[in-house]
N, C-alpha and C positions, 0 to 999 in steps of 0.2 A: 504494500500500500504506500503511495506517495504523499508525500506533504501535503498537495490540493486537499485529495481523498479523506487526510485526518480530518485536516482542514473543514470538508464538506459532512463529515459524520459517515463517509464509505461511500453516498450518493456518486451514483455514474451521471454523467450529462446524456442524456439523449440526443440522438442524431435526429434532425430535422428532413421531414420526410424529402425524397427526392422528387423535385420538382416533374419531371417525366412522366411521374406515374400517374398525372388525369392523364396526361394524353396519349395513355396506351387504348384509353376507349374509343378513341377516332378511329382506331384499325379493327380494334375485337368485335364491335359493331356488326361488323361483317361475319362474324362466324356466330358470335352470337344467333343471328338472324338465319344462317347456314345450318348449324348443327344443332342448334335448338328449337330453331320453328318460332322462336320468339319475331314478334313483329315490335318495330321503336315505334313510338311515340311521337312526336315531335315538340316535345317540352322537356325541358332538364330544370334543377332548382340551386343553388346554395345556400343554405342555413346558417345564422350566425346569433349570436347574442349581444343586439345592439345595447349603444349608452347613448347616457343622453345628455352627454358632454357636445358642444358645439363642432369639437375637430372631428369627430367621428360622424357627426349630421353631415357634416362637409366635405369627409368621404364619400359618405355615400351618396349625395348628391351630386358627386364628382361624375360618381362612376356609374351613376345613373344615366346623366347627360352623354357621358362616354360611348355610354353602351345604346343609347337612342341616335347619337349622332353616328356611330358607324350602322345603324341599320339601314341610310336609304344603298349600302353594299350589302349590308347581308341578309336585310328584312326579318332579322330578330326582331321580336316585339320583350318587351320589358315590364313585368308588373312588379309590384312585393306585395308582400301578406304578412299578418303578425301571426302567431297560431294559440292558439290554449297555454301554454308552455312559456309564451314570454319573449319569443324567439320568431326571428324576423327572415323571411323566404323569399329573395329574387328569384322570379321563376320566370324562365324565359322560353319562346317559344319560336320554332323556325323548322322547316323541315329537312332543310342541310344540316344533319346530326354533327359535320363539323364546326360548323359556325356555332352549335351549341357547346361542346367542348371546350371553346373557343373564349367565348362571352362568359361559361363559370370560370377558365383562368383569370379572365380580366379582372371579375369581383374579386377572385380572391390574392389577386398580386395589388392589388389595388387596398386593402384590406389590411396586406401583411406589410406593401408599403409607409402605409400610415401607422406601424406595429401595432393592430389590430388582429395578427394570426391567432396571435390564442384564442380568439371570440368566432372565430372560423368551428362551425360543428363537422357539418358534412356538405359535399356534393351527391344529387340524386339524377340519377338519369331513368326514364319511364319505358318498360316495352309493355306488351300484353303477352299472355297466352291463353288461346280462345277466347279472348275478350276481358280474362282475368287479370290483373297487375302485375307484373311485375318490378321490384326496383332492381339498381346497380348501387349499391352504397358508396363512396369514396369518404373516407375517414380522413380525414385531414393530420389528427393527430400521431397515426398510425400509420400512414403512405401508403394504405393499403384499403383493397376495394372487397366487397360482400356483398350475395343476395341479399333481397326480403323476401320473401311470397308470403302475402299474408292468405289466408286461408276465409273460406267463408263461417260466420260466425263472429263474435264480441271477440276483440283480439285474440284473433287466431294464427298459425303462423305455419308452413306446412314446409318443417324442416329436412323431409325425403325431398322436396323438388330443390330446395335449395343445395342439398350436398351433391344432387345430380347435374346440377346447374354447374357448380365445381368442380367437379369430376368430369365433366364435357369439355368446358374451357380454362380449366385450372393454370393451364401455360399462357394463354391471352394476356392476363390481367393477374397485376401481384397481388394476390388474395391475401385477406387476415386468416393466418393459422390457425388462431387460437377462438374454436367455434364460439365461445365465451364472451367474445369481442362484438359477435354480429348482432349488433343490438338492432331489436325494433324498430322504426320510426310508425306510429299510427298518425292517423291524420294529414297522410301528405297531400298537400294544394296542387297535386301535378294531373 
């Protein structure tokens, strides 16, 4: 153990997810839709835990304006929503799945620029199967992407399609390991 480590009570610093890993969704996209029969959506979200400090209003009004002024290129449309929870959802909408990928890194380098990353939850990306939901989690904190399939029924959650979903595209997209991790979201505005 080194002096820092004393220093810190043994705590290791964690590494800061690698930037790359939203944008492995703009390619697995494709196999997603190939090997699963899932069909996308054309809406994605990112979730954060706004303040209500002035510099962070002015983020995000930054990168609201941001994200409206590149749509007469991309035709992203741009909403937000607050949810039960407290917690604030750009949810953006376009049918170029890359321009969606796209427009969540904007919020969130926009976000992490103003050092607002820790208030970063997740990115959500929408498909269906037969009409049902499905999410694509991206965990911010983790660099790392997970199903949901919520199941019909009061929070339900139908963790066979999810570990198939893994086991289909497990190499696409750096998945979270630790099944533990793949936490719920209910109520997503997507």
């Amino acid at each position: 153990m080194g002096f820092l480590d004393a220093l810190l009570g043994g705590r290791k610093n964690l590494k800061a997810p690698a930037p790359d890993r939203l944008f492995a969704m703009s390619t697995a996209y494709v196999t997603i839709e190939a090997q699963l029969g899932l069909k996308r959506r054309p809406v994605a979200g990112i979730v954060f835990q706004p303040l209500a400090t002035a510099d962070f209003r002015q983020i995000l009004a930054d990168t609201e304006e941001l994200l409206r002024g590149a749509a007469s290129d991309t035709d992203t449309k741009v909403e937000s929503a607050d949810d039960e929870f407290g917690y604030r959802w750009i949810i953006l909408r376009d049918e170029e799945f890359e321009d969606l990928v796209v427009s969540v890194n904007v919020v969130s380098t926009q976000l992490e620029g103003g050092g607002y990353g820790d208030r970063i939850l997740c990115a959500v990306f929408a498909f269906e199967d037969e009409g049902r939901p499905v999410y694509f989690i991206y965990n911010y904190k983790r660099g790392a992407w997970y199903p949901f399939v919520p199941a019909p029924g009061d929070k339900q959650r139908n963790n066979e399609r999810e570990f198939q979903i893994k086991a289909a595209i497990g190499g696409e997209l750096p998945f979270e390991q630790q099944f533990e991790r793949w936490f719920p979201l209910w109520e997503i505005p997507l």
